[in-house]
C-alpha positions as CSV (number, residue, x, y, z in Angstrom):
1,X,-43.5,15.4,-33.1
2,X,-44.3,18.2,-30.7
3,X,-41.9,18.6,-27.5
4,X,-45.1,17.5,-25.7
5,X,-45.3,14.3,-27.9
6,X,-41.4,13.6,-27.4
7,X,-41.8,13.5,-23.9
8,X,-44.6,11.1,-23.7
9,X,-43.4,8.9,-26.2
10,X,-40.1,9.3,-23.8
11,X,-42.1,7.7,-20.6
12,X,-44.8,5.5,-22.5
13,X,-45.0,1.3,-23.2
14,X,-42.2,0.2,-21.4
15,X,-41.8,-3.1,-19.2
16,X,-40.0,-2.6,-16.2
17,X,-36.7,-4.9,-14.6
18,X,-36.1,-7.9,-12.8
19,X,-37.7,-8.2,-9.6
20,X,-33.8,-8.9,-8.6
21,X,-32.6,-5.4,-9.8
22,X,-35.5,-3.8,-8.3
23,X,-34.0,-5.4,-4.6
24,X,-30.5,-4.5,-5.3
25,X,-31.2,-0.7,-5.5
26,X,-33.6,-0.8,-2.6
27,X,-30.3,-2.2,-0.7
28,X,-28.2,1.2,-1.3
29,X,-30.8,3.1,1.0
30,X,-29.9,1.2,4.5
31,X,-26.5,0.8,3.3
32,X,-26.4,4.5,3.3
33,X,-28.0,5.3,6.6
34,X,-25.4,2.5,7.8
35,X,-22.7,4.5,6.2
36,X,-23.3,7.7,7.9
37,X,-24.1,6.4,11.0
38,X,-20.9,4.7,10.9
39,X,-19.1,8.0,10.0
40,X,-20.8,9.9,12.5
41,X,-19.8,7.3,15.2
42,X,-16.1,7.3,13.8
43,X,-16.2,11.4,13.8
44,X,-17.1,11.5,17.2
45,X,-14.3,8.6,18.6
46,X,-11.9,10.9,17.0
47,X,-12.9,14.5,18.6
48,X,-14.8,13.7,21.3
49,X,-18.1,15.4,20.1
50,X,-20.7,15.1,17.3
51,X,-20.4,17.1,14.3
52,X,-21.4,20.5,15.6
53,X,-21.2,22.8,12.3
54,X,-25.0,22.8,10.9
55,X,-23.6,23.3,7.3
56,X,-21.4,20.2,7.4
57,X,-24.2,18.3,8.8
58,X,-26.1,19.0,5.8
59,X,-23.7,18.5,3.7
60,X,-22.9,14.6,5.2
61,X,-26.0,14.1,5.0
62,X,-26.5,15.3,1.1
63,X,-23.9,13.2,-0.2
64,X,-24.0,10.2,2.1
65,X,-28.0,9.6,2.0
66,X,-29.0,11.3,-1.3
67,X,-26.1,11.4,-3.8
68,X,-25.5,7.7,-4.2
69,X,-29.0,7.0,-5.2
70,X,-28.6,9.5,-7.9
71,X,-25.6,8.0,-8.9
72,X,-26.9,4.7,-8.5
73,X,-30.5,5.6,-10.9
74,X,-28.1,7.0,-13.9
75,X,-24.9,6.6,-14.9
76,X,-23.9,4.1,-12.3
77,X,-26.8,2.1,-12.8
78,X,-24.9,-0.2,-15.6
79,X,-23.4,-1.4,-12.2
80,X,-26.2,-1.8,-9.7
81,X,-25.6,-5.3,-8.8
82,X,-21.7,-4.1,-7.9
83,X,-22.9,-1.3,-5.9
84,X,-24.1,-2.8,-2.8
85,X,-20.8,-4.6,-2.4
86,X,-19.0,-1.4,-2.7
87,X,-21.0,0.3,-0.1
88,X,-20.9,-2.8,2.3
89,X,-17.5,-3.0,1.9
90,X,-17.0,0.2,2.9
91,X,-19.3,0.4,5.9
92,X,-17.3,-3.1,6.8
93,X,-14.2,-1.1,6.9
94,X,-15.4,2.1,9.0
95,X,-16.9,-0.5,11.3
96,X,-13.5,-2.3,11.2
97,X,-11.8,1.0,12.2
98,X,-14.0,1.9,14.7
99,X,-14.0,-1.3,16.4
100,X,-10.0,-1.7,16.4
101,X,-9.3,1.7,18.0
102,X,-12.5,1.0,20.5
103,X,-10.9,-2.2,21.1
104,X,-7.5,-0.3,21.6
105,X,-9.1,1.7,24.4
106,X,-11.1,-0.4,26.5
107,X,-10.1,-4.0,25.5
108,X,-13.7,-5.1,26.1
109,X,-14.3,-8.7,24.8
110,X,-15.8,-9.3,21.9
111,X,-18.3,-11.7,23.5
112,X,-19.3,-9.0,26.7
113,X,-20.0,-6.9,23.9
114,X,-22.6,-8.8,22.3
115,X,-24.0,-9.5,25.8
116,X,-24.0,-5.6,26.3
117,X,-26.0,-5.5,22.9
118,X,-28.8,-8.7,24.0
119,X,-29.6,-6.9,26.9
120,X,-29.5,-3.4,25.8
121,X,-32.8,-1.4,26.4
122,X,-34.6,0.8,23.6
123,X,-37.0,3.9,23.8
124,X,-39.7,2.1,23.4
125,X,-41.7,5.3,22.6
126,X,-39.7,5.6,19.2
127,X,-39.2,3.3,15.5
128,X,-36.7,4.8,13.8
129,X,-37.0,2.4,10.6
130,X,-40.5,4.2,10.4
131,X,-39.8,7.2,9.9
132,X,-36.4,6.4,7.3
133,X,-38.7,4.6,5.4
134,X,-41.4,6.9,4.6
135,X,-38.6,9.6,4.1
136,X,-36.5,7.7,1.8
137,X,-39.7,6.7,-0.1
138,X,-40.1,10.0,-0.5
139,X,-36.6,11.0,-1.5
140,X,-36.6,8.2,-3.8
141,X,-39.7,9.5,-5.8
142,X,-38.6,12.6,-5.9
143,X,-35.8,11.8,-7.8
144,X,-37.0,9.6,-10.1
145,X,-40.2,12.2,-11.3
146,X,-37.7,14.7,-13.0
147,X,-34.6,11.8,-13.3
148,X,-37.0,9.8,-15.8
149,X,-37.1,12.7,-18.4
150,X,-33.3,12.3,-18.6
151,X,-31.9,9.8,-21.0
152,X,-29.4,8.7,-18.7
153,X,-32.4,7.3,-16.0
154,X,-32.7,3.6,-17.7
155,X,-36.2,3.1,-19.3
156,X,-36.8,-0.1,-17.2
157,X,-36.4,1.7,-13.9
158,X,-39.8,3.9,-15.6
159,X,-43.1,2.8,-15.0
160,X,-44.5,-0.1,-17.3
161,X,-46.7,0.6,-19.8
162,X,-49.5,-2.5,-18.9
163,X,-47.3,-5.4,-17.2
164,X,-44.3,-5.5,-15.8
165,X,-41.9,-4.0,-12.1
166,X,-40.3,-0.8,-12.8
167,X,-38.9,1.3,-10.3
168,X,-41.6,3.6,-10.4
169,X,-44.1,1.1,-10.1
170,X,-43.0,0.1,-6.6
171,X,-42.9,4.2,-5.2
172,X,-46.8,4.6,-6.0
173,X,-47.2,1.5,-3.7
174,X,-44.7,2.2,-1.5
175,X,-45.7,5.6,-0.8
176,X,-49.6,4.1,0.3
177,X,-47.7,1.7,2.7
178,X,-45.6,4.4,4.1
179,X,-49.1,6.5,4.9
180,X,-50.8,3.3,6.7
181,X,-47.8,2.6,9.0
182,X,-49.0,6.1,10.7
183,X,-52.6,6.8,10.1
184,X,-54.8,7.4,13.4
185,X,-56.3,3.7,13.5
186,X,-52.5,2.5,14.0
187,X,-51.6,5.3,16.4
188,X,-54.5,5.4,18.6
189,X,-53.1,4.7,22.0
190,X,-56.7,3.6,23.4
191,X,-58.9,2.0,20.9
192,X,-61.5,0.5,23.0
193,X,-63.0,4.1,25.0
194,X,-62.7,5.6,21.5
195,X,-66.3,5.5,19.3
196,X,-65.7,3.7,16.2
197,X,-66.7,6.5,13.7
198,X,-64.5,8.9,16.3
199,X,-61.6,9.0,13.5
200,X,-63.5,9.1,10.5
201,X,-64.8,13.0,10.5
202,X,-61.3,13.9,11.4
203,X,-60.3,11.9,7.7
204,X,-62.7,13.9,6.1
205,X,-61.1,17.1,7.4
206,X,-57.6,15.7,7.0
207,X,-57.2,14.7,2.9
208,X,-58.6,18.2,2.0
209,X,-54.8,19.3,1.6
210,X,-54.6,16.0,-0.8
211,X,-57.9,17.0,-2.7
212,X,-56.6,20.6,-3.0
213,X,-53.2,19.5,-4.6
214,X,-54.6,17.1,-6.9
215,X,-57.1,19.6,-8.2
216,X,-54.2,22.2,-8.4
217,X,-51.9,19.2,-10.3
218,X,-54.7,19.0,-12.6
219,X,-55.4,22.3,-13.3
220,X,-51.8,23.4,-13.8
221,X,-50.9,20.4,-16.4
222,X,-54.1,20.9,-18.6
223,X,-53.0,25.0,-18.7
224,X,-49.8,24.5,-19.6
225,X,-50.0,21.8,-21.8
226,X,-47.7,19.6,-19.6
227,X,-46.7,15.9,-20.8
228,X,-49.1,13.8,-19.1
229,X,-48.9,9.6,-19.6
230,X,-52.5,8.9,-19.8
231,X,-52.4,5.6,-19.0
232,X,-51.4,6.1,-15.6
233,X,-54.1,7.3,-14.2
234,X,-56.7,9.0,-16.7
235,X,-57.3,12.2,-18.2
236,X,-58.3,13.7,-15.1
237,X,-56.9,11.4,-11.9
238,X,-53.7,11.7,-10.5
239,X,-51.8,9.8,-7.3
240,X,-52.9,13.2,-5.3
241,X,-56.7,12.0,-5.8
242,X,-55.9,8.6,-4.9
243,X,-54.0,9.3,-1.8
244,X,-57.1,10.9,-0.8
245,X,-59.5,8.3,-1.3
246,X,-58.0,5.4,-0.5
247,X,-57.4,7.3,3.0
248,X,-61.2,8.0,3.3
249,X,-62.5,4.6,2.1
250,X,-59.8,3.0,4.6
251,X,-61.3,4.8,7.4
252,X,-64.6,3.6,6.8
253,X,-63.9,0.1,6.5
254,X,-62.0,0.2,9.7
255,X,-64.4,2.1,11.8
256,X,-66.6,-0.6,10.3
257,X,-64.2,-3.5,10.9
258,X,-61.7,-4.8,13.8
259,X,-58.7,-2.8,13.2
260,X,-56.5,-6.3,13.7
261,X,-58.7,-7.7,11.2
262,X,-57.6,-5.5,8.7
263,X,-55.5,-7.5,6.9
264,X,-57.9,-10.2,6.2
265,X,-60.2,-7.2,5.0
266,X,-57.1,-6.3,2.6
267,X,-57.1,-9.9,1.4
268,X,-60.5,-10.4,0.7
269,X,-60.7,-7.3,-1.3
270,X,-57.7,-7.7,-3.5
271,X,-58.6,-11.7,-4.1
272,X,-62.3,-10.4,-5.1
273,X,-60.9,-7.8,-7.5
274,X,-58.6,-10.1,-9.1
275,X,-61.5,-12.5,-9.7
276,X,-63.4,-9.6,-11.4
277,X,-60.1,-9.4,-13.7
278,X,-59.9,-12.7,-14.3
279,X,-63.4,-13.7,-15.0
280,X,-65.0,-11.0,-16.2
281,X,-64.5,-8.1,-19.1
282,X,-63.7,-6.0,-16.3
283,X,-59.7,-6.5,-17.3
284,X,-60.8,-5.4,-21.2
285,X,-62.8,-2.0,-20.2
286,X,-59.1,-0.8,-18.1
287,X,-56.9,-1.7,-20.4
288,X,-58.8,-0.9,-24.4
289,X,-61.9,1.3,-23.0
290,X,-65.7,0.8,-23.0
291,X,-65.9,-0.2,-26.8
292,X,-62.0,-1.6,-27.4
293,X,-60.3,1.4,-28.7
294,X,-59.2,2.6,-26.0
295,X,-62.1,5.6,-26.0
296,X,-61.7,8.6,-23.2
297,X,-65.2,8.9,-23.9
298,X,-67.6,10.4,-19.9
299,X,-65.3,10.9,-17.0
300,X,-65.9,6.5,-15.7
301,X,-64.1,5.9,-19.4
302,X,-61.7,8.8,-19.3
303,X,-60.0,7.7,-16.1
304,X,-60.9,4.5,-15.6
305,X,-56.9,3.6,-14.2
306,X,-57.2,5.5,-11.6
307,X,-61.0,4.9,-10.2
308,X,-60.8,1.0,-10.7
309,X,-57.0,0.9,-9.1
310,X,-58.6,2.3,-6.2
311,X,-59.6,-1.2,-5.2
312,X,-55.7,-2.2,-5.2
313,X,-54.4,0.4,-3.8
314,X,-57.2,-0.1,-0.4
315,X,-55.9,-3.2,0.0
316,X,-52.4,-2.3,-0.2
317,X,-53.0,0.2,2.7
318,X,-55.2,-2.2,4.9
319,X,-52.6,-4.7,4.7
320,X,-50.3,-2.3,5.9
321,X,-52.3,-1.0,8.7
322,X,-52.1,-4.8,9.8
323,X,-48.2,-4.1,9.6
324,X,-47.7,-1.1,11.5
325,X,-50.2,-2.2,14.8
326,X,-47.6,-5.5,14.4
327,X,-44.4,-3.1,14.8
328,X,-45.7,-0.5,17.2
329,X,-46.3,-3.6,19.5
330,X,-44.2,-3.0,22.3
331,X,-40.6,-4.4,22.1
332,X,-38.4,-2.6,24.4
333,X,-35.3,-4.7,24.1
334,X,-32.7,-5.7,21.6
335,X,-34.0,-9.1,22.0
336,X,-37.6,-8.4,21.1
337,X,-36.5,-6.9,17.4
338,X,-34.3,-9.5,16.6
339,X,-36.9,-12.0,16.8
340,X,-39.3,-9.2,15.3
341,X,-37.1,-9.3,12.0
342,X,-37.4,-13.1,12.0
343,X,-41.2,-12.2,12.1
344,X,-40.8,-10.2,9.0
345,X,-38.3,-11.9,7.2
346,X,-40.9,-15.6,7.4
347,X,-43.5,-12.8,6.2
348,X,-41.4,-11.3,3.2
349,X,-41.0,-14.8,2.2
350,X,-44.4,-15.7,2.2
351,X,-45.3,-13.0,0.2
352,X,-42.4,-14.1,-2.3
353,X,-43.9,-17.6,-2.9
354,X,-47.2,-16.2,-3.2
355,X,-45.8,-13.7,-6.1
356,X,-44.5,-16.5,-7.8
357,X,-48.0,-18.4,-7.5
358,X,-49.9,-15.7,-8.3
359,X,-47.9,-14.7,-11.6
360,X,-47.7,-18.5,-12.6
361,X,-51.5,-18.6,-12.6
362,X,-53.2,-15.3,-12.5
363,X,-51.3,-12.6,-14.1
364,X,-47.8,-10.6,-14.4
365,X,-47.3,-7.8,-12.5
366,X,-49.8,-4.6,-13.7
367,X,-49.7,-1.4,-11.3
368,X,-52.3,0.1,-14.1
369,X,-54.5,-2.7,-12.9
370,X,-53.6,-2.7,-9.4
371,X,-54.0,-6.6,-9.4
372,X,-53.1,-8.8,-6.7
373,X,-49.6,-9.8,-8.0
374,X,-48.9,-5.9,-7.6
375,X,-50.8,-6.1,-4.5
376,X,-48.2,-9.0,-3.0
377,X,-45.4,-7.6,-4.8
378,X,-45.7,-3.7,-3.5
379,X,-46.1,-5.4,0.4
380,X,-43.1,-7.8,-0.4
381,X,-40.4,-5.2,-0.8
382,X,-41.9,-2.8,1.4
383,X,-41.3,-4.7,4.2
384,X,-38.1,-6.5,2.8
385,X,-37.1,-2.7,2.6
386,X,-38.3,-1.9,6.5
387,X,-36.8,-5.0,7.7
388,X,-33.3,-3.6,6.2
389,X,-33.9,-0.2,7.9
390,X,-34.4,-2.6,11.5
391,X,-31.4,-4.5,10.9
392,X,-29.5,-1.1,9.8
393,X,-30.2,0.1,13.4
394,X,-29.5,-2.6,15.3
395,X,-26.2,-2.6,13.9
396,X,-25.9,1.1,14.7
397,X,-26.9,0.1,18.2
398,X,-24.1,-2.6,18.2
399,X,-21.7,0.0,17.3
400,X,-22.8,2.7,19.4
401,X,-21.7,0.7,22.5
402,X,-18.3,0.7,21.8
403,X,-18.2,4.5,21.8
404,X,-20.1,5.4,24.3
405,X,-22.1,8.5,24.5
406,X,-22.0,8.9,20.9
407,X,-25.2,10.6,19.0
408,X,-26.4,8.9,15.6
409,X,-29.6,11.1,14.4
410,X,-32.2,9.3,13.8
411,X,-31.3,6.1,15.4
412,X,-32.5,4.2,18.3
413,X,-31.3,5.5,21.9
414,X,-30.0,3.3,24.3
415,X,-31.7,3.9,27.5
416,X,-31.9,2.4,31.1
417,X,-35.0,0.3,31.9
418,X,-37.7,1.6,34.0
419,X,-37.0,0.6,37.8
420,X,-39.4,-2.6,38.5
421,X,-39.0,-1.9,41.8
422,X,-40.2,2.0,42.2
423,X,-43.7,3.1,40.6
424,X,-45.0,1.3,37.7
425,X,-44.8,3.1,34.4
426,X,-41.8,5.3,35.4
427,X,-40.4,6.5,32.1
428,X,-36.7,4.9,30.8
429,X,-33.7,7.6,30.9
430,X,-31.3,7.5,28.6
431,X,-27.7,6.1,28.8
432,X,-24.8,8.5,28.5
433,X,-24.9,12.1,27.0
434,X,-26.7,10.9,23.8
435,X,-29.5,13.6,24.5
436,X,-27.2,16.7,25.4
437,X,-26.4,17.7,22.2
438,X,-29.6,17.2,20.1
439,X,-28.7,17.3,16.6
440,X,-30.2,18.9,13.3
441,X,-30.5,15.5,10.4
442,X,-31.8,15.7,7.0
443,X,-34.2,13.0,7.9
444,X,-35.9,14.5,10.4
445,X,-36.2,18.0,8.3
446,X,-37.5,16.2,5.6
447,X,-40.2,14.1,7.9
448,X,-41.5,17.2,9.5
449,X,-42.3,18.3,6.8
450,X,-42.8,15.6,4.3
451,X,-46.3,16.7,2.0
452,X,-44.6,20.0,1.5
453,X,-41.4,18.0,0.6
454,X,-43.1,16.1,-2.2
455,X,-45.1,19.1,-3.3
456,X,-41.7,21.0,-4.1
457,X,-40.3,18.2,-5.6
458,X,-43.8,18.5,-8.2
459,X,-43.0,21.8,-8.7
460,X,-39.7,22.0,-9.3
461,X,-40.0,19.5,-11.5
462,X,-42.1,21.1,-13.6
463,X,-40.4,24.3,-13.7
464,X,-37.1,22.0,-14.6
465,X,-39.2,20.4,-18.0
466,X,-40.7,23.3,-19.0
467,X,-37.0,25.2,-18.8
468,X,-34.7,22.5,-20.2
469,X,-35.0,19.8,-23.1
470,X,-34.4,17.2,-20.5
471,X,-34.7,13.9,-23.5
472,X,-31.4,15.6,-25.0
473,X,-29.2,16.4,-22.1
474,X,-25.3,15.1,-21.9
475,X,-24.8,13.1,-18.7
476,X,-23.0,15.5,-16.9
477,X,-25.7,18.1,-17.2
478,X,-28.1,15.5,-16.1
479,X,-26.3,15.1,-12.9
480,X,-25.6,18.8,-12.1
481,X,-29.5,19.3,-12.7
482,X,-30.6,16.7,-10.4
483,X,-27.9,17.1,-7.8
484,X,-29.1,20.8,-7.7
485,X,-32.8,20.4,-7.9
486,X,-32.3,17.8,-4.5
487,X,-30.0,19.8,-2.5
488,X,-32.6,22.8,-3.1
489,X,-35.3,20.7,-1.8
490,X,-33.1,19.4,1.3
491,X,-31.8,22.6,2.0
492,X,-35.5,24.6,2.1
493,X,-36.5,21.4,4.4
494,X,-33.5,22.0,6.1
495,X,-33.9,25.2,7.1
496,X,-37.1,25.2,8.0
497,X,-36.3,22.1,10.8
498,X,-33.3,24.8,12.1
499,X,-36.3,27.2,12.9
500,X,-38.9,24.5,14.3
501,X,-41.2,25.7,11.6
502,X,-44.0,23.0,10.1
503,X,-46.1,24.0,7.1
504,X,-49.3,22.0,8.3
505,X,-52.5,24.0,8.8
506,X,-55.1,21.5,8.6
């Protein structure tokens, strides 16, 4: 076999993990934006001031955020199950420090303090858990698209062949999610003076960058003769081409469409495309081709993944839509987002029981297919995976107050509520010096500029395969390359947030 044909064989007809496994890793990302919140707070009680060297920000940042979910994807993951509990119990112990020496200090009750927290007013203006989780999302694919031409990335964790959850499977979903919670129908501050088809040009105009990449993607692999999994999406399709279109088809629907109808529209459209699975030969043509040999014969044929999971993936995003008008509702309190979490944790539920139903009498699990139990499984752990980030601030929050004036990037601000009494509308200030020394975070470097984040991590990806003979590296070359190829892509992001620069020109 060619090096091409390794390589394929490498990342073809597997089955996935446990739906179980699949939540314990998604665990380690709050747990480490706990963790260095937690440090950051502790740094700060002991000098007085946040960490003020830019390099050692970084570099906190690197290996609190990033390094443990390599770890965690290869040679630790043996021990995934354990690795939450080692993480926790570390963040209990920093928290367990910082609230002895607090207590030291200022012998503020325990029960005051949870008061303090109830009644504790947020910038309303800003979701942290937003923005983490469409960064880590993208952190997280990026590691996996080079990690999963090592040996030492498990094959379950890889995307499945027909059926099945891998790892990989969720990111493609996740990463449609991530784009709903902040397209223009969910931002839009004043729906009702807009015109309905107002948004829909500015689409158009707005997935050319996506169209671009995926025709660049395409044109690049079929020069070079790069490994390609067919299966995924076709001979010529990619996720670029379906970022784009489900964006554009989205936008027409809901300038057709109530926006806070959108989640029935979701749920009508992935019900109906599972019924064309399930009762006609639609299922057969995806999976074994037009005449059951699995022919790559005219382009419908040749990527008929891709097209036909359009339909999925749409209702995926609609859904979602439906999620992020629910969370940019206006909670201004610590009060409103606790009961906001019990809102999502009753809705990840839900979505469990129907996963069960739905696999006990549809179908498994098929991201090829893009059927409703991947549908109901993608939005289940998405916002399992949100909720985690909410409840990861709030607990930041909680521990902010015992050091006051302490800066956590990234986090929610504690701020004073607007004066009822003076003008309506007067904007909340914040509490103690939390906004005097603005700090540079990895998150926020990699959010500003996120496509361009993704498209280096394509790239470099490449350039890694076609370099090194990934299937045959030890384990300790594995993790240099990988820790190298992510600290390159967080540095450039890193720098390029130091100079307020934003590679967007459309």
């Amino acid at each position: 076999m060619s090096q091409k044909q390794l390589k394929e064989a490498f990342i073809s007809n597997l089955n996935g993990t446990s739906l179980l496994e699949i939540s314990a890793g998604l665990s380690l990302a709050p747990l480490c934006l706990l963790c260095r919140g937690l440090l950051l707070i502790l740094y700060h009680l002991h000098h007085g001031k946040p960490v003020s060297s830019r390099k050692y920000s970084l570099l906190l940042d690197f290996l609190v955020l990033v390094s443990p979910l390599l770890f965690s994807c290869t040679v630790l993951s043996p021990i995934i199950f354990f690795m939450p509990v080692i993480l926790a119990a570390f963040c209990a112990g920093i928290f367990s420090k910082i609230y002895s020496q607090r207590k030291r200090e200022a012998r503020a009750p325990l029960g005051q303090i949870v008061k303090e927290f109830h009644r504790a007013y947020l910038d309303p203006e800003y979701i942290p858990a937003i923005t983490v989780f469409r960064v880590y999302v993208n952190v997280l694919t990026s590691i996996s698209i080079l990690a999963v031409d090592f040996p030492q990335y498990p094959r379950r964790y890889a995307k499945a062949e027909t059926y099945g959850t891998g790892a990989m499977d969720l990111g493609v979903g996740a990463f449609i999610f991530g784009n709903a919670l902040v397209c223009p129908e969910v931002r839009q501050k004043s729906p009702m003076t807009q015109p309905r088809f107002s948004s829909l040009a500015r689409q158009v105009l707005s997935v050319w960058p996506l169209i671009s990449l995926g025709v660049g993607r395409l044109l690049s692999v079929k020069s070079i003769e790069y490994h390609e999994h067919t299966s995924e999406y076709g001979v010529h399709w990619n996720f670029f081409f379906t970022l784009a279109f489900v964006r554009l088809a989205a936008s027409l629907l809901l300038a057709v469409f109530p926006k806070h109808k959108a989640w029935l529209v979701g749920l009508a459209l992935a019900v109906l495309y599972q019924l064309l699975l399930s009762t006609t030969s639609l299922k057969a043509f995806i999976l074994h081709g037009s005449d059951g040999s699995d022919s790559r014969l005219g382009f419908l044929d040749a990527n008929r993944e891709g097209l036909l999971s359009l339909l999925g993936y749409l209702a995926i995003y609609l859904a979602s839509v439906q999620a992020g008008l629910w969370l940019l509702q206006r909670r201004a309190s610590v009060r409103g987002w606790l009961e906001a979490l019990r809102g999502l944790a009753l809705a990840v539920l839900v979505l469990f029981v129907l996963l069960q139903l739905c696999q006990a009498r549809a179908e498994p699990v098929s991201r090829r297919l893009a059927n409703l139990p991947f549908c109901t499984w993608v939005l289940a752990h998405c916002l399992l995976l949100l909720g985690s980030f909410v409840l990861t601030d709030l607990a930041l929050v909680f521990t902010k107050l015992l050091v006051k004036g302490c800066s956590v990037p990234c986090c929610w601000k504690v701020v004073q509520p607007p004066d009822s009494s003076k003008k309506h509308g007067m904007e909340a200030v914040p509490v103690g010096r939390e906004d005097e020394l603005p700090q540079l975070c990895l998150i926020s470097a990699i959010n500003k500029n996120q496509l361009l984040f993704f498209l280096l991590a394509n790239v470099m990806t490449g350039a890694v395969n076609i370099l090194i003979d990934t299937i045959h590296s030890k384990a300790a070359f594995t993790l240099c390359i990988l820790h190298l190829y992510m600290f390159f892509n967080c540095l450039i992001m890193y720098i390029l947030h130091a100079r307020n620069i934003v590679l967007k020109f459309w």
